[in-house]
C-alpha positions in Angstrom: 0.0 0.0 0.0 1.1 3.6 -1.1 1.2 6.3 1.7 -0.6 8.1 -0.3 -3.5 5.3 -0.2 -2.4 4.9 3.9 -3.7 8.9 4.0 -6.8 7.6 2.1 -7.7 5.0 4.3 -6.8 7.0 7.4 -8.7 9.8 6.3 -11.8 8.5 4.8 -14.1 7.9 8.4 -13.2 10.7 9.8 -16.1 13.6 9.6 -15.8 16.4 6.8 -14.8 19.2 9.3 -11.7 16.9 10.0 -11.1 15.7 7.1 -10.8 19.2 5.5 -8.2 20.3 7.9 -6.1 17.5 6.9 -6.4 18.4 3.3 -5.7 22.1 4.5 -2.7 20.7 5.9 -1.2 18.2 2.9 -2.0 21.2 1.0 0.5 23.5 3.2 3.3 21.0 3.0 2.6 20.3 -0.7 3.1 24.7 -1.3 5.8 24.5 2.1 7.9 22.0 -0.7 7.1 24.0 -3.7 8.4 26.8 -2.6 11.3 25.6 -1.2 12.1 24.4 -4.6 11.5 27.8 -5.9 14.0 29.4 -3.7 16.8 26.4 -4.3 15.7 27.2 -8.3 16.2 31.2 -7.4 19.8 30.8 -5.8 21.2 28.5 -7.9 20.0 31.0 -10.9 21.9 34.1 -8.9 25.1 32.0 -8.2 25.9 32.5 -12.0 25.3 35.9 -12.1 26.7 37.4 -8.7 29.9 34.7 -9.3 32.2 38.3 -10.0 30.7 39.8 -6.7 31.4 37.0 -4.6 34.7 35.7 -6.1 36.8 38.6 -6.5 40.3 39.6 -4.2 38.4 42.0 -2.4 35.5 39.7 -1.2 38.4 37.4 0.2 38.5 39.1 3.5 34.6 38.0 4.0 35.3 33.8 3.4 36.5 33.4 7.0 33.8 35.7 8.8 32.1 33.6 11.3 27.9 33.4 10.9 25.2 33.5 13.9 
């Protein structure tokens, strides 16, 4: 059995109110994923073009600045 037919089964007694929230919520994590792949799509696309920026002699100084 797929999960996907596990979420079926678990979710077909349970009354509509219920069963609506749970589709509200595979909803949010089905967007939550998109848009992280969205974002991973948007750097990747500004790596190319800020590559002079970032990787110049005067950006050196930055490589070994610690992050929070």
């Amino acid at each position: 059995m797929t999960i996907a037919e596990k979420i079926f089964e678990v979710a077909k007694p349970l009354p509509e109110p219920l069963a609506l929230e749970a589709l509200h919520f595979i909803e949010y994590l089905s967007n939550k994923n998109s848009d992280r792949a969205e974002m991973s799509d948007l750097s990747r696309a500004q790596e190319t073009v800020m590559k002079h920026v970032w990787d110049n002699q005067d950006d050196e100084v930055w490589n070994d600045v610690k992050t929070l």
